[in-house]
Steps between C-alpha positions, in 0.01 A plus 500: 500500500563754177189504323397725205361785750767553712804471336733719334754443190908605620632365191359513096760474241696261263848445670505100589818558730328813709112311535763230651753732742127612612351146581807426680477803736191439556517219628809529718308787643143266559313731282225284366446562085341399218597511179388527114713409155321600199571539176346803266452217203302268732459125367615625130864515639481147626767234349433365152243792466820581228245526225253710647743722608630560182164525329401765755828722564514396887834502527448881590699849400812431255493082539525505816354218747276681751620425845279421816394708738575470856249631769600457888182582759538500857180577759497877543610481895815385361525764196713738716683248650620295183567889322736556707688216506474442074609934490905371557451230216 
């Protein structure tokens, strides 16, 4: 079981298409995960928050929607294991 004291994060970034090669080889490989999305706005980039947004300049540096962030954990006894397999990605 991955719990907050013994895992370890092998992916952190904001590329939708990588967080998903990674599940996928995961998997295949029975490498047990967890996983977080998040997004830097919180609730104020919700749908229909359109309003707020605007009133509050969420939509981040030049207009620009902020995107989520992806954050892949496995247990540490598998860290080495699923680094070497995500290195050739």
């Amino acid at each position: 079981m991955i719990t907050i004291m013994n895992r370890k994060t092998v992916y952190l970034g904001t590329d939708m298409k990588k967080f998903s090669q990674i599940l996928d080889t995961l998997s295949a490989s029975g490498i047990p995960y967890k996983y977080k999305v998040s997004n830097p706005m919180g609730k104020w980039s919700a749908p229909g928050a359109g309003v707020i947004r605007s009133q509050t300049g969420g939509l981040g540096l030049n207009g620009k929607p902020v995107p989520d962030t992806y954050e892949i954990y496995v247990h540490r006894d598998d860290y080495d294991k699923a680094g070497y397999l995500l290195r050739n990605l």
